[in-house]
C-alpha positions in Angstrom: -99.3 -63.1 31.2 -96.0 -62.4 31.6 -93.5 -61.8 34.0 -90.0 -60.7 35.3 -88.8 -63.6 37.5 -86.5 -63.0 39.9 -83.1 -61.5 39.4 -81.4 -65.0 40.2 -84.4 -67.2 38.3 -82.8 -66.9 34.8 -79.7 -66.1 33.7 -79.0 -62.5 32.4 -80.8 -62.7 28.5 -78.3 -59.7 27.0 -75.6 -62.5 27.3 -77.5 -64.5 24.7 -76.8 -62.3 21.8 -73.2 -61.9 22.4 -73.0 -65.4 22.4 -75.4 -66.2 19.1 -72.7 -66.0 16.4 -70.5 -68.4 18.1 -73.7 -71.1 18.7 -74.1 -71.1 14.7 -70.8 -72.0 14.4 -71.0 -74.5 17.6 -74.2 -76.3 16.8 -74.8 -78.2 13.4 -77.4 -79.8 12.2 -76.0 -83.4 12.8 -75.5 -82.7 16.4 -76.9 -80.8 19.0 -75.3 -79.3 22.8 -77.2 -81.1 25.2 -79.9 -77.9 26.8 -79.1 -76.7 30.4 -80.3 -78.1 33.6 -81.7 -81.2 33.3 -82.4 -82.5 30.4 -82.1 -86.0 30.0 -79.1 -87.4 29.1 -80.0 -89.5 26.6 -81.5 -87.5 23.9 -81.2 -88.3 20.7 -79.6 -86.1 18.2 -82.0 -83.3 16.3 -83.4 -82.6 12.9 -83.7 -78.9 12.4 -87.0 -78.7 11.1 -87.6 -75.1 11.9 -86.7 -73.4 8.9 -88.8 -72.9 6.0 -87.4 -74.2 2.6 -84.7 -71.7 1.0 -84.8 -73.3 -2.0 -85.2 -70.4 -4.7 -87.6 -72.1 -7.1 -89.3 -73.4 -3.8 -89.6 -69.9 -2.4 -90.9 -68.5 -6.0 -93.4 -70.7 -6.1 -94.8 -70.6 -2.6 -95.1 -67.0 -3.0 -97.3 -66.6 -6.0 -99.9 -64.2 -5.6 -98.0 -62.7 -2.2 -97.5 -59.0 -3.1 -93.7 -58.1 -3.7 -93.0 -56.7 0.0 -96.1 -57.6 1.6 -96.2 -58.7 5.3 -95.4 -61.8 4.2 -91.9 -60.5 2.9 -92.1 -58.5 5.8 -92.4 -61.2 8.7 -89.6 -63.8 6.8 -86.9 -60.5 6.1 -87.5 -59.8 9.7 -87.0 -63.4 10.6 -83.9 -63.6 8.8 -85.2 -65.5 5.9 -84.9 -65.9 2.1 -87.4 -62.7 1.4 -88.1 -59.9 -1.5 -87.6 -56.7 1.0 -85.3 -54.1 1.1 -82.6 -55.5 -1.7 -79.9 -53.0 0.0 -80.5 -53.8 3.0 -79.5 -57.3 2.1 -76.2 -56.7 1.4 -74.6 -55.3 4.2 -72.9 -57.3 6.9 -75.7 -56.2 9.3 -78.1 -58.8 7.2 -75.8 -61.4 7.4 -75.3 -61.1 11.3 -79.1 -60.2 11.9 -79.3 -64.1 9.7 -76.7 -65.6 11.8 -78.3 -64.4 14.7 -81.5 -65.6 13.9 -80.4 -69.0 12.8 -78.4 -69.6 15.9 -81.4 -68.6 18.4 -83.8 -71.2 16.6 -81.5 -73.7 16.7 -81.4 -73.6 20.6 -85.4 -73.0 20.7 -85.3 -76.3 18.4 -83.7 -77.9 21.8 -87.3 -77.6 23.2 -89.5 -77.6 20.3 -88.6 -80.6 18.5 -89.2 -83.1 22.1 -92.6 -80.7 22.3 -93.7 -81.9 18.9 -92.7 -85.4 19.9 -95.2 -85.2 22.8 -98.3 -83.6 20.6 -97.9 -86.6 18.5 -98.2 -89.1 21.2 -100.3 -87.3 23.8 -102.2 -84.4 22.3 -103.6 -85.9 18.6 -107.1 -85.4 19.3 -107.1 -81.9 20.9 -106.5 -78.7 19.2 -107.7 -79.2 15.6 -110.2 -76.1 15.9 -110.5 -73.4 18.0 -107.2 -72.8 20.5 -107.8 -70.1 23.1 -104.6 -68.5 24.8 -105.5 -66.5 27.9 -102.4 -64.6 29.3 -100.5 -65.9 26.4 -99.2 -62.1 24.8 -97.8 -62.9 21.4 -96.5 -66.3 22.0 -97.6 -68.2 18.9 -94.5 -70.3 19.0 -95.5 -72.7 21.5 -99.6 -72.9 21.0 -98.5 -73.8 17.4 -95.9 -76.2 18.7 -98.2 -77.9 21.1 -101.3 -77.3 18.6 -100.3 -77.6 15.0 -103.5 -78.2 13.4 -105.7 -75.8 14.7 -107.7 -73.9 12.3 -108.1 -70.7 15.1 -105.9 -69.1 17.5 -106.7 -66.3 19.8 -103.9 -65.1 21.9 -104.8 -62.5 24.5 -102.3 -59.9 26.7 -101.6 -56.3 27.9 -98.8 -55.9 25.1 -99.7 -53.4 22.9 -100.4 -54.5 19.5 -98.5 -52.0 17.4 -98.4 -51.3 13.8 -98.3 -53.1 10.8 -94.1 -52.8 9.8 -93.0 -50.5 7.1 -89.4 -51.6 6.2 -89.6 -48.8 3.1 -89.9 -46.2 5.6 -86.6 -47.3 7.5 -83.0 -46.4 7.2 -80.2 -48.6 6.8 -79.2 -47.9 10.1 -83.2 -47.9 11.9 -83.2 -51.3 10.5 -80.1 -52.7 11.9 -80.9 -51.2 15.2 -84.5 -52.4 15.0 -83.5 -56.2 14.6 -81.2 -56.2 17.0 -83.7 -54.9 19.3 -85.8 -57.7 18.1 -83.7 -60.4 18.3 -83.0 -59.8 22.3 -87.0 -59.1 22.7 -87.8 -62.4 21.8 -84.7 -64.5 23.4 -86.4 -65.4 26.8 -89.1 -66.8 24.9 -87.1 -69.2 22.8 -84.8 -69.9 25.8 -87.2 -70.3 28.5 -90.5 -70.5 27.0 -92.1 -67.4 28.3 -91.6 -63.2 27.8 -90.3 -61.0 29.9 -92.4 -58.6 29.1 -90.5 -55.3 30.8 -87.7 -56.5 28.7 -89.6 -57.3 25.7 -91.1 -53.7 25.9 -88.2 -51.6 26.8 -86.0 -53.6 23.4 -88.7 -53.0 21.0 -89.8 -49.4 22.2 -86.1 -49.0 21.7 -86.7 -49.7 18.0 -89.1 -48.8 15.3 -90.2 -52.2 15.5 -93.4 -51.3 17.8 -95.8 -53.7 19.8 -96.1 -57.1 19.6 -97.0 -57.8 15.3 -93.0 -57.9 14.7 -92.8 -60.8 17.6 -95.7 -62.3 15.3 -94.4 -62.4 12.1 -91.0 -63.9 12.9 -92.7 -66.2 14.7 -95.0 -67.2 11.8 -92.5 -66.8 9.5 -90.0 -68.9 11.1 -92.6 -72.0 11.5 -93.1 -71.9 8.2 -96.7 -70.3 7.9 -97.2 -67.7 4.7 -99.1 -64.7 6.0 -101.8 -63.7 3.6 -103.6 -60.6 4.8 -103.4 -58.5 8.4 -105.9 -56.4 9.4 -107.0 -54.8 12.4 -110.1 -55.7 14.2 -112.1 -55.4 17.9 -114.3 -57.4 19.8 -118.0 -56.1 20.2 -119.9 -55.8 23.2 -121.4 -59.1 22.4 -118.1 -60.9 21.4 -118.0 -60.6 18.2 -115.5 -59.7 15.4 -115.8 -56.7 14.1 -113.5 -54.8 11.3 -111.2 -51.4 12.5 -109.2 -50.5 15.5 -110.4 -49.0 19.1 -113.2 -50.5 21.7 -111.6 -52.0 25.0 -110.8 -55.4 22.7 -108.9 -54.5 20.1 -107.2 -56.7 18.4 -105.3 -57.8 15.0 -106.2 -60.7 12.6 -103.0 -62.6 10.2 -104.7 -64.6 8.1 -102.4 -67.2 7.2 -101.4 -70.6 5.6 -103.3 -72.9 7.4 -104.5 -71.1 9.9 -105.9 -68.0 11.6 -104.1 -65.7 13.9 -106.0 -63.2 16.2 -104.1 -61.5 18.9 -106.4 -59.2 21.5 -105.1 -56.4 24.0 -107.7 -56.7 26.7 -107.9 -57.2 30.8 -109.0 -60.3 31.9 -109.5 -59.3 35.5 -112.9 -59.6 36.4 -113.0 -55.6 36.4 -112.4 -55.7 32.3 -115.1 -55.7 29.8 -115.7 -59.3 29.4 -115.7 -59.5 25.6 -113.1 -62.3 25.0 -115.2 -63.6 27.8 -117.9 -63.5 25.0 -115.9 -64.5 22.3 -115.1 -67.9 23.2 -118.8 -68.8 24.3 -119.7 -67.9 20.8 -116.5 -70.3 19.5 -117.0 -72.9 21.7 -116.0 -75.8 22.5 -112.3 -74.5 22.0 -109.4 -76.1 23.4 -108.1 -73.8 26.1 -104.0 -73.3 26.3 -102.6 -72.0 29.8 -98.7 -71.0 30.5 -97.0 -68.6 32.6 -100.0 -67.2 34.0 -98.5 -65.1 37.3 -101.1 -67.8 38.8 -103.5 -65.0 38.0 -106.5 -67.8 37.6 -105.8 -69.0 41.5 -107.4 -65.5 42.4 -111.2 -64.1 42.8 -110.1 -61.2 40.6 -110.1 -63.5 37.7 -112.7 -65.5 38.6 -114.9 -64.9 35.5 -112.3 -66.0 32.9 -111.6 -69.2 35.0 -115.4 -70.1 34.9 -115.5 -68.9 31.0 -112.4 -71.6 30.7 -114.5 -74.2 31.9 -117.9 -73.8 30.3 -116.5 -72.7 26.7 -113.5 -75.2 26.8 -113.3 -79.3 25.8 -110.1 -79.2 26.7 -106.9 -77.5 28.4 -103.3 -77.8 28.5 -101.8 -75.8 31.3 -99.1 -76.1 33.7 -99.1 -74.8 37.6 -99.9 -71.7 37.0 -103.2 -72.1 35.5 -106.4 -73.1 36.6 -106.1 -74.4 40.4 -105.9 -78.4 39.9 -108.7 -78.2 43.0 -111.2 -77.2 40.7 -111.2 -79.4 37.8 -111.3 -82.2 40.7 -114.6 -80.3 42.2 -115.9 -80.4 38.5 -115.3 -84.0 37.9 -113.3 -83.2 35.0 -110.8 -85.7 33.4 -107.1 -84.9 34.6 -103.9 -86.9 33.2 -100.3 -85.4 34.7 -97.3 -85.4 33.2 -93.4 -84.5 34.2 -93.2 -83.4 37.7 -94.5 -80.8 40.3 -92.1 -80.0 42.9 -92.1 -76.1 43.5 -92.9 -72.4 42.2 -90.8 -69.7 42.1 -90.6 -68.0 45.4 -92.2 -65.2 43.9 -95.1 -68.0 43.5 -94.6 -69.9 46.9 -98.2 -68.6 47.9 -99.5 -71.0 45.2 -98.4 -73.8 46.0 -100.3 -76.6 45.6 -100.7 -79.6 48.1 -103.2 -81.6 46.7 -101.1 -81.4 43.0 -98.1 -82.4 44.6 -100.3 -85.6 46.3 -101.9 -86.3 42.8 -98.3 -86.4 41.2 -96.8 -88.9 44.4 -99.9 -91.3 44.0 -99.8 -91.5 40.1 -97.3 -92.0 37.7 -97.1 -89.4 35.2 -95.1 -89.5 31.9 -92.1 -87.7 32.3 -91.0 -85.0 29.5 -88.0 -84.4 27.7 -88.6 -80.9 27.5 -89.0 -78.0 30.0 -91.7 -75.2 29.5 -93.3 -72.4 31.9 -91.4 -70.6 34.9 -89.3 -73.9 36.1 -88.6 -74.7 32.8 -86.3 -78.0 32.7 -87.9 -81.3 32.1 -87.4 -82.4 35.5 -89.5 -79.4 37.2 -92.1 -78.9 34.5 -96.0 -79.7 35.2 -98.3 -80.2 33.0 -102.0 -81.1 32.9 -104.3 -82.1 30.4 -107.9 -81.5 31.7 -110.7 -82.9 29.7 -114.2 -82.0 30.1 -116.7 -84.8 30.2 -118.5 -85.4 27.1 -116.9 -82.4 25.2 -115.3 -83.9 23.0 -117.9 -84.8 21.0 -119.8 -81.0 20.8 -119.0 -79.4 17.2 -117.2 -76.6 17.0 -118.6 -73.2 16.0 -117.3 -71.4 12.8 -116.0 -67.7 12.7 -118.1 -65.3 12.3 -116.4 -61.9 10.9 -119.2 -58.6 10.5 -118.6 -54.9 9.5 -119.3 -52.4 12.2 -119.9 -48.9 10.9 -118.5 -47.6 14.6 -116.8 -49.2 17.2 -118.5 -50.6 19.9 
């Protein structure tokens, strides 16, 4: 779930893309401006991993049997990478700013990535390699994929609307260069502060003829190096199942990919919804459950059935404050290891916060990060909690099951 913090919470995102072109120029790849507020002094210069290889003979070869165009061309020319869309396009100086632009935002969102990655190596190895579910999570691939690289699944779930599959032939010149700009200021709070605004993501892409939340998708895909294969649109049954075609309360959209699977949902979660991701991940589980920037929505008894669907269907979860209440996996007798620090919420939050979290953090000793993710965002205010279910880790992991429906459900 997503939010808009606060007027005084975040600096004011439009300033970001005035001030892209001149980060390309300021940041290199042999050294890197130290990230705002907090971060530690000491860190060690960056390797840009972020972008896919640009190579030409690379790039040819990658994309054999990728149709000419395809959303795969698609997702990298809206990225800003070495693509075969829209040829004219290409060569006007709108390309080569919408490029620059692109470059310059990822190298900042590198800042906080490349420490994340760090910590999944060291903390996070065995978690994550089947089934991730993101409750709340809107289109942010970007950081499940960052925290869980090798999972096979993952199913994000929001209120954004999911849009339609891009058709760059059907744009002018000029739709185009107003639609990336639009894009490239949807998606800034996410790669500055690790969550959407989602007023703000909604109002800059409704702007454009970039609709819904499968552009955010593709750039994000595209840009972490993932080859989309196929996108389709798809629903949740009654039951929790996938089933082909739009419509039903759970609709959703499936980007089959290099390496992985992609499902995004549009559904309520509330317990006044339908309940079928509800039903989807008891017939995936065990899954590994992923929880940021959540309004704190689990901390209520309107949502009291997905918290209790977290905990039966998941073996693990990663979350910070604003997820399940730490209360509750202490009732369950569940395994709970803390890192960084809790010290507030937001005011908007200051009804959640938690005692007994801040008691658990002052008796222990938790790891402290070098990166800052959810609504406080530096590496000296971020919490987060690995919870482990007891025994868990051992249950197998259910495969996919995909089925026609001849209606929708």
């Amino acid at each position: 779930m997503c939010v808009t913090p606060p007027a005084n919470s975040i600096p004011k995102l439009k300033l970001f893309g005035a001030l892209g072109l001149l980060a390309s120029v300021l940041i290199s790849l042999n050294s890197c401006a130290l990230p705002k507020a907090g971060v530690a002094n000491r860190m060690e210069p960056l390797r840009f991993d972020f972008r896919p290889p640009a190579d030409p003979n690379v790039f040819a070869l990658e994309s054999v049997g990728l149709p000419v165009g395809g959303a795969d061309d698609t997702a990298r020319f809206l990225a800003g990478l070495t693509n075969r869309s829209r040829d004219d396009f290409q060569s006007t100086a709108a390309w080569e700013d919408h490029q620059l632009q692109m470059d310059a935002r990822w190298k900042r969102a590198e800042l906080r990535l490349a420490p994340i990655r760090a910590f999944r190596n060291r903390e996070l190895a065995s978690h994550g390699s089947g089934h991730v579910f993101y409750p709340f999570g809107g289109p942010d691939f970007l950081y499940a994929n960052a925290f869980f690289p090798d999972a096979g699944t993952y199913a994000l779930v929001g209120l954004e609307e999911i849009g339609e599959i891009p058709q760059l032939d059907a744009l002018s010149v000029p739709e185009i260069a107003t639609s990336l700009r639009g894009l490239q200021t949807s998606i800034s709070s996410s790669l500055d502060y690790s969550y959407f605004l989602t007023k703000d993501m909604r109002g800059d892409l409704a702007e454009t003829k970039l609709k819904g939340v499968l552009p955010v998708l593709y750039v994000y895909l595209a840009r972490t190096g993932h080859r989309i294969h196929s996108v389709d649109f798809v629903h949740l049954t009654s039951s929790g199942q996938i089933a082909a075609g739009h419509g039903g309360s759970a609709p959703g959209v499936r980007l089959s990919c290099s390496g992985c699977t992609v499902y995004y949902f549009k559904t309520n979660l509330s317990n006044s919804g339908s309940g079928r991701f509800q039903r989807y991940m008891a017939n995936h589980a065990p899954g590994t459950c992923f929880i940021k920037s959540a309004s704190y929505l689990l901390h209520s008894g309107e949502f009291s059935n997905i918290r209790d669907a977290i905990m039966a269907h998941s073996k693990a979860v990663l979350q910070d404050a604003s997820g399940i209440p730490f209360r509750d996996y202490q009732k369950a007798a569940w395994g709970t290891r803390l890192f960084g620090n809790y010290v507030r919420t937001l005011d908007m939050f200051r009804d959640y916060y938690q005692p007994d979290l801040r008691q658990a953090y002052s008796r222990s000793a938790p790891k402290p990060l070098e990166f800052g993710v959810g609504y406080t965002f530096t590496p000296n205010e971020t919490c987060l909690i690995l919870a482990t279910r007891p025994g868990a880790e051992t249950a197998p992991t259910n495969p996919i099951e995909v089925r026609r429906a001849t209606a929708v459900e």
